[in-house]
N, C-alpha and C positions, 0 to 999 in steps of 0.2 A: 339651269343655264339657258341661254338666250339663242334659238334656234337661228344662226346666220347663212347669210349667202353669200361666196364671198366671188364678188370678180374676176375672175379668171382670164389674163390676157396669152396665157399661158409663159409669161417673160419670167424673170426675177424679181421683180417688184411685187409681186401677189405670191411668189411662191415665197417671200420673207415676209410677206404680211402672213399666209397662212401660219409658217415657223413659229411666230410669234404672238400670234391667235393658242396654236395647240397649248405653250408654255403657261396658259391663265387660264381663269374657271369660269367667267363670267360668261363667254360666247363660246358656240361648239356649233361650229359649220359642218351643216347638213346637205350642200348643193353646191357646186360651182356654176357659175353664169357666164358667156361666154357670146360675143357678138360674130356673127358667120356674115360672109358676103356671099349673099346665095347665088351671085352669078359666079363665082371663081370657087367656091367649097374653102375656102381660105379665112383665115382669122383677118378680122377687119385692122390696120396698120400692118400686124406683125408677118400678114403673109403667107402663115404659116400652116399647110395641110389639112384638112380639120379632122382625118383621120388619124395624125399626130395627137390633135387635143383629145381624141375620145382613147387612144393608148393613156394619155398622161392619167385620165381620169379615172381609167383601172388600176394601174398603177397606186393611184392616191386612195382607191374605194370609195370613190364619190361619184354621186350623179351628175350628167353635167344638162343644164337646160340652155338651150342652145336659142339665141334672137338672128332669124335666118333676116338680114338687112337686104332692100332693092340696091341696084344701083345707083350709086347718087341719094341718098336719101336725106331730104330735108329734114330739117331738128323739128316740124309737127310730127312727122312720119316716125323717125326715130325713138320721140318722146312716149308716142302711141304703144308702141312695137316693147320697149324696155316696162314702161309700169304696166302695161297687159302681162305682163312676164313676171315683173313681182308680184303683182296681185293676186297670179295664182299660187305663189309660193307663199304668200300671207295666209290668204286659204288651208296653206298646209300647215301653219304654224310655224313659219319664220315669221320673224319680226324684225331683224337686222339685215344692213348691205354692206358687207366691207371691203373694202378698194385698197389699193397699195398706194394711193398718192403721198407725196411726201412734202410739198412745200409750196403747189401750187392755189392758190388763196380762190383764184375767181371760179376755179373747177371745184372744189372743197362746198363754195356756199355756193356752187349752181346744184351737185351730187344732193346736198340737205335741203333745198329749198325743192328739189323733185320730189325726195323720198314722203318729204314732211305731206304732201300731197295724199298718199296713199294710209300717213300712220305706222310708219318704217324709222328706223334708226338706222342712220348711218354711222358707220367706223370707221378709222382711218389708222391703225397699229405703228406706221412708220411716218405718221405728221410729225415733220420740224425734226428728224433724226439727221445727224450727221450723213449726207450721201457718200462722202469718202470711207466714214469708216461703216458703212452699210455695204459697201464692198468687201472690207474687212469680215463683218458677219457672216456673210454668203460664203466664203471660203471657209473662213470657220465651221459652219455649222455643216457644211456638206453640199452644198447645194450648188450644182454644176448647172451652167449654161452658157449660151454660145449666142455670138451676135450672128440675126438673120438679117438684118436690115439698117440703115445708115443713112443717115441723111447726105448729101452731097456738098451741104453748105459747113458740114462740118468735119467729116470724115471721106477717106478715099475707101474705094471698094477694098482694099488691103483689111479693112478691118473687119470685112464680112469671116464669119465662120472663127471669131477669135473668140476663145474661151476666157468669163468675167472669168477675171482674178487681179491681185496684189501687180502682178505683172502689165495686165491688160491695163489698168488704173493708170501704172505709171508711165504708160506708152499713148495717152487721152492727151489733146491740146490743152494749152490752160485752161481754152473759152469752151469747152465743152463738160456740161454738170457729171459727174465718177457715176450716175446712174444713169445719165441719158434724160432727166426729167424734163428736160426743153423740146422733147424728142427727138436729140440728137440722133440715137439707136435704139435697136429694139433687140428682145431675145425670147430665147426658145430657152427652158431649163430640161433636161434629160435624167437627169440625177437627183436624190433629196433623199435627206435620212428617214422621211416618210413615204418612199416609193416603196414598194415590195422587188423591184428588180430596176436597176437601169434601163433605161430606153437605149437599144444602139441606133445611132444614127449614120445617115450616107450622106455623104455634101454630095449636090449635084451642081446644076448651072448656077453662074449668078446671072441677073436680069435687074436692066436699070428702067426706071419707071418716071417719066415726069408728067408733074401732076399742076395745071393750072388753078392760080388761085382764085379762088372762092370771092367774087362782088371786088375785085383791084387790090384785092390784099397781099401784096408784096412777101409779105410775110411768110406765106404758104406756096408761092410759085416758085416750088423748087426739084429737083427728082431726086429719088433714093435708089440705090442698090438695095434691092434682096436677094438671100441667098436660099434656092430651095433646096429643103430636105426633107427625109422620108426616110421609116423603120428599115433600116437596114437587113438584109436579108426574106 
């Protein structure tokens, strides 16, 4: 089997890529990766406590190698920081990076055209799946989470702290992708038929965040609602 690493954003997107990963014999993830913003201790998008991610990663019995990011950090900086990070995991005998993306073309051959750099293989377990019924999946299989985060252009804070399911899907605008892949939202998963125990979680404040775009890109000047939470008790 093919030592991998697989991305760890800690949402549902990777917690069904890993799902999906375990069910085949070909790859057997040895690491989760996971990008930190070292000025907030926070997962980079999703917001999310980083003392949550190192619970999730006992939970799962995996090691998690953590890319601590500056503020603001430009894609030399970034680029640095991530293949310094698998390099040493090549070192150790991975050979694979695998991601959760599902449909997005320009991130797919930017993610291979980095790896191919180093002598890495990238995987992608949920390219070109159904994102509706990958909602379906997730319920199915066990795998519980909850939205932390929301874009504003597309969702009102009402949907911070809503648990994915069949229900959540059917309460999504039309213009908004059943996974969030446009980065409509983001999530935290708490639960999985591969944890050893649930995570309890405590909703706390939510906090709206606008974020100016990047060189007049319209595109990204927008804010989000995140929802913080933390192991309960």
């Amino acid at each position: 089997m093919m030592k991998t690493v697989l991305n760890w954003s800690s949402g549902k997107d990777a917690a069904l890529a890993y799902n999906m990963l375990l069910k085949q014999t070909q790859y057997q993830v040895t690491h989760l990766l996971t990008t930190i913003s070292s000025e907030q201790d926070r997962i980079v998008m999703h917001g999310v406590r980083e003392r949550l991610l190192d619970v999730q990663a006992e939970r799962m019995g995996l090691p998690v190698k953590k890319i601590m990011l500056p503020a603001s950090p430009d894609d030399a900086i970034y680029k640095r920081l991530m293949l310094d990070s698998l390099s040493t995991l090549k070192d150790e005998g991975v050979v694979a990076s695998a991601f959760g993306d599902i449909f997005l073309e320009d991130l797919k051959n930017y993610r291979e055209e980095q790896l191919a750099t180093i002598g890495m293989q990238a995987v992608f377990p949920l390219w070109k799946k159904d994102t509706r019924s990958l909602i379906a999946t997730l319920e199915d299989e066990g795998i519980e989470a909850m939205t932390v985060c929301v874009n504003e252009n597309y969702l009102g804070k009402e949907f911070l702290g809503r648990k994915i399911d069949r229900r959540f899907l059917n309460d999504l605008p039309d213009d908004v992708d059943p996974c969030g892949e446009n980065g409509e939202f983001h999530t935290f998963v708490y639960n999985a038929s591969y944890f050893n125990a649930p995570i309890p979680i405590v909703q706390k404040e939510g906090v709206y965040k606008k974020y100016p775009s990047p060189d007049g890109d319209n595109k990204w000047d927008t804010g989000f609602y995140f929802l913080d939470i933390d192991v309960a008790g």
